[in-house]
N, CA, C and O atoms as CSV, one atom per row, in Angstrom:
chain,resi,resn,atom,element,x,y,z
A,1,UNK,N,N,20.429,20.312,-18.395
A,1,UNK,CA,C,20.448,18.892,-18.146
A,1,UNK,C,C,19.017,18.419,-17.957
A,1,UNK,O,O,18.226,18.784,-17.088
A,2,UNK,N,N,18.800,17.385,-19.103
A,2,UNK,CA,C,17.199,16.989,-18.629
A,2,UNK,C,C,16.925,16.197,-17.423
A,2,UNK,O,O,17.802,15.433,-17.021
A,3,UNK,N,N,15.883,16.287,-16.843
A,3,UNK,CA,C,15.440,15.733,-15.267
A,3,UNK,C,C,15.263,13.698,-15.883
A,3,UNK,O,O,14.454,13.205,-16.669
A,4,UNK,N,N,16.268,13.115,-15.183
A,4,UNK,CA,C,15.630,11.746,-15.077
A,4,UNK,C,C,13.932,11.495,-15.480
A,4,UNK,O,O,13.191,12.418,-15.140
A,5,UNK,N,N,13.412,10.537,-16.045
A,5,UNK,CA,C,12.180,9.777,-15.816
A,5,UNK,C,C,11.560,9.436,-14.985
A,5,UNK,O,O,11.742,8.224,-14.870
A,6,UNK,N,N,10.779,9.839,-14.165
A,6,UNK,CA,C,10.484,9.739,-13.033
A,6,UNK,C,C,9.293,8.254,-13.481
A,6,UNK,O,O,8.755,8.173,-14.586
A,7,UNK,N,N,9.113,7.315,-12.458
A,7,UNK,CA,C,8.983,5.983,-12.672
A,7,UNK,C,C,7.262,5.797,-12.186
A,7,UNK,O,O,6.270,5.330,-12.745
A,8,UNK,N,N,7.638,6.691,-10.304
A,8,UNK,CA,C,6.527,6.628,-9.899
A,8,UNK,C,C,5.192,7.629,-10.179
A,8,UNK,O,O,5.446,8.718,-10.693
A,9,UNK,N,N,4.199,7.407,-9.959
A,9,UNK,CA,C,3.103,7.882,-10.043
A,9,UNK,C,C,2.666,9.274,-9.517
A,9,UNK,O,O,2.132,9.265,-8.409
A,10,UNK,N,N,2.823,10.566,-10.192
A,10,UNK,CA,C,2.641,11.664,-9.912
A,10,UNK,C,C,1.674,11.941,-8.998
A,10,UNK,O,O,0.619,11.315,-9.096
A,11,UNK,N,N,1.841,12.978,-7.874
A,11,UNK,CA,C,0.563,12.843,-6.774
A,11,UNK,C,C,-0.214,13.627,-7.876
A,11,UNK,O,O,0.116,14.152,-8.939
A,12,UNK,N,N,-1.635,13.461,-7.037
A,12,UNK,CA,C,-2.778,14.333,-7.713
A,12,UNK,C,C,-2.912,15.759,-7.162
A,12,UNK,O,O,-2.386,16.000,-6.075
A,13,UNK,N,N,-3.494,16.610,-7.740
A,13,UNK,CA,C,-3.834,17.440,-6.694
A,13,UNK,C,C,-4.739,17.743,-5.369
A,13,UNK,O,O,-5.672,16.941,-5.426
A,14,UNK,N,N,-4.815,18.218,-4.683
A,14,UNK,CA,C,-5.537,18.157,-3.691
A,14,UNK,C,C,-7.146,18.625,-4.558
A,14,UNK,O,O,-7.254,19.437,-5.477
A,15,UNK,N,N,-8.166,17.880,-3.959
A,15,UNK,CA,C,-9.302,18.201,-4.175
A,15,UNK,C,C,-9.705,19.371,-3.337
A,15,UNK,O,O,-9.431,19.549,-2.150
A,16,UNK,N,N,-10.693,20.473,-4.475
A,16,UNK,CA,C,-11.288,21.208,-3.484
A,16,UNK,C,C,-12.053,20.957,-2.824
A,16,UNK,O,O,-12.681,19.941,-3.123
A,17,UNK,N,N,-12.415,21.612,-1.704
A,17,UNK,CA,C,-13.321,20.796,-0.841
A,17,UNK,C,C,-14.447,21.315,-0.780
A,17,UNK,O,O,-15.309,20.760,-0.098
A,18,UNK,N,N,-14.762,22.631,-1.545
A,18,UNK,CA,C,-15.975,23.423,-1.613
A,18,UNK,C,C,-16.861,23.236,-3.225
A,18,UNK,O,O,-17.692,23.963,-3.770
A,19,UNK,N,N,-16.199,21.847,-3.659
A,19,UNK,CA,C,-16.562,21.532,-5.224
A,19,UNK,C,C,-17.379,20.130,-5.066
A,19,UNK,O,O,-16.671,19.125,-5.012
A,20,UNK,N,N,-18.431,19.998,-5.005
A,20,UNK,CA,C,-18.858,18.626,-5.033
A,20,UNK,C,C,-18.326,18.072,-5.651
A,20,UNK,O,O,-17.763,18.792,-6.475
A,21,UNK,N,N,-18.034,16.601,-5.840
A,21,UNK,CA,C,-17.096,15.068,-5.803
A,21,UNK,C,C,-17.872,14.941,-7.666
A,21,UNK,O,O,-17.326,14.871,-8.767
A,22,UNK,N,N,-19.339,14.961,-7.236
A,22,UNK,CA,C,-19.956,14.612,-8.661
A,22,UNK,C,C,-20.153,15.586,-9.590
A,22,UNK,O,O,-20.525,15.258,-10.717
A,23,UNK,N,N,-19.914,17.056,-9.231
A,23,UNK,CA,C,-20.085,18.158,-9.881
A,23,UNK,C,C,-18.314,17.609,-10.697
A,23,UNK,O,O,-18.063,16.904,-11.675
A,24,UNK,N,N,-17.725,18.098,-10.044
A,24,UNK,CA,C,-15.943,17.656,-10.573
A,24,UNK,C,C,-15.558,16.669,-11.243
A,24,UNK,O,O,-14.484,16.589,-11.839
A,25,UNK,N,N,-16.614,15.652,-11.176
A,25,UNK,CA,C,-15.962,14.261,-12.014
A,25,UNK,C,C,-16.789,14.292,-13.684
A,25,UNK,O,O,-16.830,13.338,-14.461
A,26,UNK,N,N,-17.392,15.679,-13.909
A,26,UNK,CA,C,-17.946,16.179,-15.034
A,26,UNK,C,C,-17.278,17.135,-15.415
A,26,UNK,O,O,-17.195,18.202,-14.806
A,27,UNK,N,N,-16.488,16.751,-16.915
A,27,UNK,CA,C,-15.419,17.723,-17.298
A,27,UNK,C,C,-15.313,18.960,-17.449
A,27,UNK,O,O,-14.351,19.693,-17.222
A,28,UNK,N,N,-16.858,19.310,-18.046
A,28,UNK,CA,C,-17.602,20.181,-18.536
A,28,UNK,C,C,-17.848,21.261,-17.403
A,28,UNK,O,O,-17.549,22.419,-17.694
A,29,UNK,N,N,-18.315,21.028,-16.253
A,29,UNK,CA,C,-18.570,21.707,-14.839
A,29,UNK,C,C,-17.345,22.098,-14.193
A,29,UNK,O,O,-16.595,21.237,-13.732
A,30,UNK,N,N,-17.039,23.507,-14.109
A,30,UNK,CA,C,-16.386,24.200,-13.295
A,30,UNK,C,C,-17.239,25.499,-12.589
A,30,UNK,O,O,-17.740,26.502,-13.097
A,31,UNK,N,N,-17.167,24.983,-11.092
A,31,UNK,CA,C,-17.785,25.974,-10.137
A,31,UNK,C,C,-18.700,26.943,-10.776
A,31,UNK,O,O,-18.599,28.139,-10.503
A,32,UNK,N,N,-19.682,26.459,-11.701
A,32,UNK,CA,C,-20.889,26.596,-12.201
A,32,UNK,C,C,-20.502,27.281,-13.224
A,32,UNK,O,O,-21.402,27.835,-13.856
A,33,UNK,N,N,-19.151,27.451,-13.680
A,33,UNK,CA,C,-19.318,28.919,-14.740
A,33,UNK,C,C,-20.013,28.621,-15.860
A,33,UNK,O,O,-20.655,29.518,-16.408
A,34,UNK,N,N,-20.003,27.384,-16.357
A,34,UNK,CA,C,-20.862,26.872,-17.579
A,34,UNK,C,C,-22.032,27.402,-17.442
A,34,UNK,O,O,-22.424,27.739,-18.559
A,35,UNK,N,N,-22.924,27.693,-16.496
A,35,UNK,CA,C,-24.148,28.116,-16.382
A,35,UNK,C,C,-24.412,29.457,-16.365
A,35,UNK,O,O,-25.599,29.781,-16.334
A,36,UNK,N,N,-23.501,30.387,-16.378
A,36,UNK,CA,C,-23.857,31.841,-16.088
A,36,UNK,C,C,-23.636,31.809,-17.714
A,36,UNK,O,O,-22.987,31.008,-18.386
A,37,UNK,N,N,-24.214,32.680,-18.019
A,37,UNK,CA,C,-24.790,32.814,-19.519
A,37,UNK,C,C,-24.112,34.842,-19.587
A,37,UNK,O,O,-23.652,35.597,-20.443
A,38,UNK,N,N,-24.299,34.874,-18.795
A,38,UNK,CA,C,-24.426,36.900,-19.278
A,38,UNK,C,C,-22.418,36.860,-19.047
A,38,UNK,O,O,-21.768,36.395,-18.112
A,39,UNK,N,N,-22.088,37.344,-19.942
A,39,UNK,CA,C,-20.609,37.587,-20.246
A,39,UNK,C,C,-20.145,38.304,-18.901
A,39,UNK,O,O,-19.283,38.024,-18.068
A,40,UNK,N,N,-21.252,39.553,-19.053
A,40,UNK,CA,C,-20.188,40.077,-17.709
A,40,UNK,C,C,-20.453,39.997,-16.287
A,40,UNK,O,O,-19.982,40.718,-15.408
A,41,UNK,N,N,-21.113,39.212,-16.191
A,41,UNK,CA,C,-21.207,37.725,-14.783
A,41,UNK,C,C,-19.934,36.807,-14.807
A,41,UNK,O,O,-19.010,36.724,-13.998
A,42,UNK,N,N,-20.156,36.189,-15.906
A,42,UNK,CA,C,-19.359,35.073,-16.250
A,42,UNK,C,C,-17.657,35.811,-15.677
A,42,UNK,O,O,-16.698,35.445,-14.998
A,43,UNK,N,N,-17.987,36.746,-16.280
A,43,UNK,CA,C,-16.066,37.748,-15.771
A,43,UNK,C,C,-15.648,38.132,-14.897
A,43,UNK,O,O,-14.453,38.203,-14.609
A,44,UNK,N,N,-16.747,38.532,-14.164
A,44,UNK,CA,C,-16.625,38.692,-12.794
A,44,UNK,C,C,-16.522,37.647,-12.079
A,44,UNK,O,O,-15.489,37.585,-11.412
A,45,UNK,N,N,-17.456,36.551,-11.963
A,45,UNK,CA,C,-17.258,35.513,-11.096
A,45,UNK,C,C,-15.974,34.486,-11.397
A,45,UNK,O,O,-15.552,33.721,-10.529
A,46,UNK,N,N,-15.304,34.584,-12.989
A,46,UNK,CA,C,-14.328,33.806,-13.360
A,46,UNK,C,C,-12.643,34.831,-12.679
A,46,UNK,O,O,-11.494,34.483,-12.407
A,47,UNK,N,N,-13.124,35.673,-12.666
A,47,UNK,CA,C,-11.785,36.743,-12.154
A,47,UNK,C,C,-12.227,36.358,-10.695
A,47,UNK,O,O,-11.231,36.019,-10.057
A,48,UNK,N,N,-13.447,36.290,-9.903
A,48,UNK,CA,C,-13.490,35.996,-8.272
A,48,UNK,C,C,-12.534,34.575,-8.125
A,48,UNK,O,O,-11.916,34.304,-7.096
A,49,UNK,N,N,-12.537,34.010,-8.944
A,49,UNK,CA,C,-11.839,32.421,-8.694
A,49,UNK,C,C,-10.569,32.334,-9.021
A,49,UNK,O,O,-9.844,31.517,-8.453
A,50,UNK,N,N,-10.072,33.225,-10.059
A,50,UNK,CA,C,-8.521,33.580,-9.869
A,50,UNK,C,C,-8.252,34.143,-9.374
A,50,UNK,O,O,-7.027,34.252,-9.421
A,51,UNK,N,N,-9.048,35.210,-8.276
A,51,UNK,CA,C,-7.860,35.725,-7.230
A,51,UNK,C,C,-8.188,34.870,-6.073
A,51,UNK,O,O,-7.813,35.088,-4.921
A,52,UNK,N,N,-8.642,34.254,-6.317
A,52,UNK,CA,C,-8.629,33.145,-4.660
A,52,UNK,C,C,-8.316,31.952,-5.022
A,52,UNK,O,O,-8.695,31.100,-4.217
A,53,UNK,N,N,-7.600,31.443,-6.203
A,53,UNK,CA,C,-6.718,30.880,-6.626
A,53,UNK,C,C,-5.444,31.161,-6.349
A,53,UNK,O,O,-4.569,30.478,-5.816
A,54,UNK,N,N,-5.441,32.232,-6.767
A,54,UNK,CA,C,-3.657,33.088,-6.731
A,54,UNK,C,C,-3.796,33.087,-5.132
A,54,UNK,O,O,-2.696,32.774,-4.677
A,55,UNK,N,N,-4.162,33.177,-4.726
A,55,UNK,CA,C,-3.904,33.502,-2.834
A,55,UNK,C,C,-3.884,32.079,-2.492
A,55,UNK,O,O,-2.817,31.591,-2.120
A,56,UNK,N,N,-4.977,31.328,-2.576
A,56,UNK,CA,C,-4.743,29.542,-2.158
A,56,UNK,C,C,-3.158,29.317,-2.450
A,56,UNK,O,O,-2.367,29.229,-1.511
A,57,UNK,N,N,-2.726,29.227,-3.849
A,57,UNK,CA,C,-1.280,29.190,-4.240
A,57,UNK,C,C,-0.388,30.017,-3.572
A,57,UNK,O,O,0.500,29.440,-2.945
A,58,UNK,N,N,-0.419,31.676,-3.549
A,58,UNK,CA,C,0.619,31.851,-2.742
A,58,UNK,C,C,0.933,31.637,-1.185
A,58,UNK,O,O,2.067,31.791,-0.732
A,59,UNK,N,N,-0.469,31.169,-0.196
A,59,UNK,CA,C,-0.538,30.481,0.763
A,59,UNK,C,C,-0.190,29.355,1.127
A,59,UNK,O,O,0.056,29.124,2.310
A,60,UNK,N,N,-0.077,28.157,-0.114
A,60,UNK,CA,C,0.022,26.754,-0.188
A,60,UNK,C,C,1.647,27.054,-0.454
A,60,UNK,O,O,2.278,26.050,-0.123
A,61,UNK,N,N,2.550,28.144,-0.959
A,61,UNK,CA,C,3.758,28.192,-1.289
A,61,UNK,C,C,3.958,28.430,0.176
A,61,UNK,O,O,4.574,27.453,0.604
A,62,UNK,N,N,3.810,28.958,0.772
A,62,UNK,CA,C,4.450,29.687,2.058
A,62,UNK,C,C,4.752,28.482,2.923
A,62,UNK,O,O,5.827,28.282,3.489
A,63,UNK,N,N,3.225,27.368,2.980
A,63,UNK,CA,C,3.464,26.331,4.181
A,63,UNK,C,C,4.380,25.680,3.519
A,63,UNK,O,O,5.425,25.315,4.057
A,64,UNK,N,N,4.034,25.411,1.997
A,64,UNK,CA,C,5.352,24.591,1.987
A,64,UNK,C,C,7.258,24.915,2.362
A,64,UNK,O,O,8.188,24.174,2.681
A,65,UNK,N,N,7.138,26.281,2.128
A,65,UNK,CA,C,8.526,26.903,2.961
A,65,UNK,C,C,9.212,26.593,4.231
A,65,UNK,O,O,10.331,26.358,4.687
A,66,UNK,N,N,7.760,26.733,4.625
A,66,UNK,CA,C,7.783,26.922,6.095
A,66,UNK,C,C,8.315,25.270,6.538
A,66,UNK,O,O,9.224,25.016,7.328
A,67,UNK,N,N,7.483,24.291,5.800
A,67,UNK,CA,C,7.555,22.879,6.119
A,67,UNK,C,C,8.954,22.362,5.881
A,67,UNK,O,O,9.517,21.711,6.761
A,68,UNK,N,N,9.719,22.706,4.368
A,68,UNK,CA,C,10.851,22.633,4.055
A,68,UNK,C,C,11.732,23.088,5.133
A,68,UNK,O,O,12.684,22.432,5.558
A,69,UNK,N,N,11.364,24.268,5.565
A,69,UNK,CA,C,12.580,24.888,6.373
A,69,UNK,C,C,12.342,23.868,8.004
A,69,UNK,O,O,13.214,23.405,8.740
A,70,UNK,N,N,11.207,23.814,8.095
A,70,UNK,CA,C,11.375,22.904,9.408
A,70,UNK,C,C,11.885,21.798,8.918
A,70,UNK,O,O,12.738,21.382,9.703
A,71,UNK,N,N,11.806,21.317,8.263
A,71,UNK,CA,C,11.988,19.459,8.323
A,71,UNK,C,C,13.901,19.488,8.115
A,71,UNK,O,O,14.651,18.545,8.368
A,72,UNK,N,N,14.347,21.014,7.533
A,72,UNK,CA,C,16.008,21.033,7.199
A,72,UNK,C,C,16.378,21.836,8.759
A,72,UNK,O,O,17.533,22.106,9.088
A,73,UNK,N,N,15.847,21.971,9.134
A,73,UNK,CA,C,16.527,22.506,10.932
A,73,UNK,C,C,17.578,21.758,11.336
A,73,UNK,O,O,17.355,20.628,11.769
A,74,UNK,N,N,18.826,22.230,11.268
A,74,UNK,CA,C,19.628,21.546,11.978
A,74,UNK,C,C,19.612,20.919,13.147
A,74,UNK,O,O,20.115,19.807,13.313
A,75,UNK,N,N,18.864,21.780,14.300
A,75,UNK,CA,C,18.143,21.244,15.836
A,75,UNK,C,C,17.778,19.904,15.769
A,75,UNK,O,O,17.972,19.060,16.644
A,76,UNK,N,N,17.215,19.740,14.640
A,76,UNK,CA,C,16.312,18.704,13.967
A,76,UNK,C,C,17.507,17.349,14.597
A,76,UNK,O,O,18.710,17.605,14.576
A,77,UNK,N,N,16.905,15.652,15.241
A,77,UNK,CA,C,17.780,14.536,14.942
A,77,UNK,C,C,17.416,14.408,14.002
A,77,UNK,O,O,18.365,14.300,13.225
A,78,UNK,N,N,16.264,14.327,13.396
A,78,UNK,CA,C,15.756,13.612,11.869
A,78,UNK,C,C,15.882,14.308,10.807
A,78,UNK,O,O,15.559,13.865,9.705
A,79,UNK,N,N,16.409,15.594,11.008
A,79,UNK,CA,C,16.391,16.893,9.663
A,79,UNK,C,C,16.170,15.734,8.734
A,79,UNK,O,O,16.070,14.532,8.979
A,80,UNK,N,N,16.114,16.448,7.527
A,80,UNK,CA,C,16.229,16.163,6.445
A,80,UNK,C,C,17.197,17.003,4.969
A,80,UNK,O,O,17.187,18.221,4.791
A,81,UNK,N,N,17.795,16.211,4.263
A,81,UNK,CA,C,18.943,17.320,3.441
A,81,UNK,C,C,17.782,18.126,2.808
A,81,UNK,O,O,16.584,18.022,3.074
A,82,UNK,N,N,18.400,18.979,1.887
A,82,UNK,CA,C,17.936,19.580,0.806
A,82,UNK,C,C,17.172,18.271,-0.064
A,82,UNK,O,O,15.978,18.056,-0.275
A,83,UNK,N,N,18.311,17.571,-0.432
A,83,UNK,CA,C,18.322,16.363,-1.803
A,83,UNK,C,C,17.189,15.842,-1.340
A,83,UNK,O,O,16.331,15.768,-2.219
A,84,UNK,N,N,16.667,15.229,0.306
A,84,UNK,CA,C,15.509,14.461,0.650
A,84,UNK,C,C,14.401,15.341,0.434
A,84,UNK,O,O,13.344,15.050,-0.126
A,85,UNK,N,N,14.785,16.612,1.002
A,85,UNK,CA,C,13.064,17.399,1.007
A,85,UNK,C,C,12.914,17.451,-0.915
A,85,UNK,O,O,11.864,17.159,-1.489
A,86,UNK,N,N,14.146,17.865,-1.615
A,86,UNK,CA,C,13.512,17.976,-2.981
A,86,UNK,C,C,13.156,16.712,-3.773
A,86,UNK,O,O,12.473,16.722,-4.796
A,87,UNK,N,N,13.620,15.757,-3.271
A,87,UNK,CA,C,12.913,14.548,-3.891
A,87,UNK,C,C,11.162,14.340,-3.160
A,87,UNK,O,O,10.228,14.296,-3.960
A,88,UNK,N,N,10.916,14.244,-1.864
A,88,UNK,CA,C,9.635,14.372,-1.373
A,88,UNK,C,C,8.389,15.167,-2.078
A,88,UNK,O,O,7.227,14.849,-2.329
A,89,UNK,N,N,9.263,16.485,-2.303
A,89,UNK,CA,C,7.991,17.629,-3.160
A,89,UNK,C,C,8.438,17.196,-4.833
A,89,UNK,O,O,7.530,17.333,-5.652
A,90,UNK,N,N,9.099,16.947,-5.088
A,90,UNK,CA,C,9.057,16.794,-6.237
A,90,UNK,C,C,9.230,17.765,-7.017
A,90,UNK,O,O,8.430,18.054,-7.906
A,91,UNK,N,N,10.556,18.537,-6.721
A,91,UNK,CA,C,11.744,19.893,-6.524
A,91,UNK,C,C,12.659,19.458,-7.464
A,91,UNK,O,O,12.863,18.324,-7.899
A,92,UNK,N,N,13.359,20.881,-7.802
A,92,UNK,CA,C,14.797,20.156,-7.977
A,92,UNK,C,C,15.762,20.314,-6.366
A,92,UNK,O,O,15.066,20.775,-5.462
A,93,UNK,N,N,17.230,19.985,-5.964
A,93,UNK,CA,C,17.257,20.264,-4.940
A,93,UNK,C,C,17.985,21.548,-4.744
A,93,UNK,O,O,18.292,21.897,-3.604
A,94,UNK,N,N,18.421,22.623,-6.285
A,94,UNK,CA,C,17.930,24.149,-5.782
A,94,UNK,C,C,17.299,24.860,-5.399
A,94,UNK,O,O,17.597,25.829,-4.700
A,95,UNK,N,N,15.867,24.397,-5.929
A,95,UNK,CA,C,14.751,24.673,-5.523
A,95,UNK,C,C,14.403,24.445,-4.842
A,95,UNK,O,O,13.599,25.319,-4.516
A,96,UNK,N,N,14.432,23.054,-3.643
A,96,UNK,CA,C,14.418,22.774,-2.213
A,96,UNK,C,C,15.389,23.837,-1.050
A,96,UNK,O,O,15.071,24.420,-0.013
A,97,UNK,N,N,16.412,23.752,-1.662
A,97,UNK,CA,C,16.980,24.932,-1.147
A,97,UNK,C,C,16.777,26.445,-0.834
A,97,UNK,O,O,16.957,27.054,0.221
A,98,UNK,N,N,16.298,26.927,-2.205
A,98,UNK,CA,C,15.788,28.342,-1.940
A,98,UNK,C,C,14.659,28.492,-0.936
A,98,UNK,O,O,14.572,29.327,-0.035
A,99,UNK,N,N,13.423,27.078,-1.412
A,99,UNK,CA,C,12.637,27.009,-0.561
A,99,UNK,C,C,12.502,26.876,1.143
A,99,UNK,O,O,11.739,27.507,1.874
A,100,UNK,N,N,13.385,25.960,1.472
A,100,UNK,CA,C,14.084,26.167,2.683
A,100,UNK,C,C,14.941,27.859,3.243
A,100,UNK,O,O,15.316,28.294,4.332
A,101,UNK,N,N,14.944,28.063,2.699
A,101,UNK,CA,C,15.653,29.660,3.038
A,101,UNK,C,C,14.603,30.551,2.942
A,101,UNK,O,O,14.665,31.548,3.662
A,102,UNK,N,N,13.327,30.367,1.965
A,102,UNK,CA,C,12.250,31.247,2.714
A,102,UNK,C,C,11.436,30.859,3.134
A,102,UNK,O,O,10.425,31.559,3.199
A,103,UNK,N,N,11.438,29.404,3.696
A,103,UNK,CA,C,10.590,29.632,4.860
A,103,UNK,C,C,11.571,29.933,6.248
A,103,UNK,O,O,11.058,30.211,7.332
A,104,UNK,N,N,12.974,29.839,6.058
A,104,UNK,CA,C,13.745,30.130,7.536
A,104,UNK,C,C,13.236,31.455,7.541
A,104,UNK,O,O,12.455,31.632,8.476
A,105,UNK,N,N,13.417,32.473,6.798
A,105,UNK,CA,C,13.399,34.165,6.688
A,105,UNK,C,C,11.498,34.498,7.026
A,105,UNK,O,O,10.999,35.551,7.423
A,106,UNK,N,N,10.754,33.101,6.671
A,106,UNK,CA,C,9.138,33.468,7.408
A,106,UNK,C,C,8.979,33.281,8.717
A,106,UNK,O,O,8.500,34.029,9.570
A,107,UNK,N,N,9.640,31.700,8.829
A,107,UNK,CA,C,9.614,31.393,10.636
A,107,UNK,C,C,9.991,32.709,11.398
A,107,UNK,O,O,9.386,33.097,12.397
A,108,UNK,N,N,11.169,33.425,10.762
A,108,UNK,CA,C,11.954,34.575,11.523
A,108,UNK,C,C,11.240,35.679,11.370
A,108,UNK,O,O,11.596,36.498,12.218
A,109,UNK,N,N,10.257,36.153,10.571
A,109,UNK,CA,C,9.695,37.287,10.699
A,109,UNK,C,C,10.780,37.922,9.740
A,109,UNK,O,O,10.609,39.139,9.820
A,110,UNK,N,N,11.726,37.676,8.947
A,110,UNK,CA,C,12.163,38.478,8.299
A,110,UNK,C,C,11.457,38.800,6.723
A,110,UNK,O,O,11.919,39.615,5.925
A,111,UNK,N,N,10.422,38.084,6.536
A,111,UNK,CA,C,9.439,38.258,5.727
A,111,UNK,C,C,8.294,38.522,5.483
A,111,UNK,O,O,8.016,37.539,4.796
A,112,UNK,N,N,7.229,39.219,5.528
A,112,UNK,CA,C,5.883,38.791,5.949
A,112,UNK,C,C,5.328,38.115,4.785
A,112,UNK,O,O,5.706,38.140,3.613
A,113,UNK,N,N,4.207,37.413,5.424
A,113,UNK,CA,C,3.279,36.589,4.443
A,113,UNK,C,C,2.820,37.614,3.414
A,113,UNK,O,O,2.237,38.686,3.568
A,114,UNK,N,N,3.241,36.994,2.339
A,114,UNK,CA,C,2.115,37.967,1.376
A,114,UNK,C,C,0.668,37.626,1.240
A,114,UNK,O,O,0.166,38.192,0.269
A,115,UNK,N,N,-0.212,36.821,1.966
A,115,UNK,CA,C,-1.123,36.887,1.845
A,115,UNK,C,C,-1.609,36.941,3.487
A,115,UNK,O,O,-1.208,36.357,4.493
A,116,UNK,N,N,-2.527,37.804,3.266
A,116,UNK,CA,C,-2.739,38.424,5.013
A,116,UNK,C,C,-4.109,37.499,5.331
A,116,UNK,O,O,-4.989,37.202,4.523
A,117,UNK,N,N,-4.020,37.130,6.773
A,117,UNK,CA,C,-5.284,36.041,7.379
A,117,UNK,C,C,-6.152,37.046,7.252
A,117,UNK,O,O,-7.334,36.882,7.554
């Protein structure tokens, strides 16, 4: 089943905050790699930024779990359904669901973080 048209205005992503504003608003400039010239610099420092990519992401997945599963707490007066949290993130509301169930199983310690502080 295709997803409705969504009407409103897609959020952006969060800016990094370790990327200057004017370095970033130049298409061409990413976290200097344009400038390293020697290939196997360039590979190394382009593999340093995907794994601290992949960890930002699987970190940024977790709070959002965690947030889902709080805001659906039954305890909660204001909970929120599934259907509200997956319209908010911009989910489907299975996917609000599952998400809510691991962050209950993180709050509980029945999971650990996969990415360690």
């Amino acid at each position: 089943m295709a997803e409705p048209e969504r009407t409103e205005q897609r959020m952006r992503p969060a800016p990094l905050l370790f990327e200057p504003a004017e370095a970033a608003a130049d298409p061409e400039h990413f976290f200097a790699l344009e400038a390293i010239e020697d290939p196997g610099q360039l590979l190394a420092r382009a593999t340093e930024l995907t794994v601290a990519f992949r960890a930002a992401t699987d970190r940024s997945v977790e709070y959002q779990a965690v947030a889902a599963a709080q805001l659906a707490d039954p305890r909660r007066f204001d909970r929120l359904t599934p259907a509200a949290i997956a319209e908010r993130a911009e989910w489907t509301e299975d996917y609000a669901r599952k998400m809510i169930e691991f962050g209950e199983d993180l709050l509980k310690g029945r999971i650990e973080s996969r990415v360690e502080d």
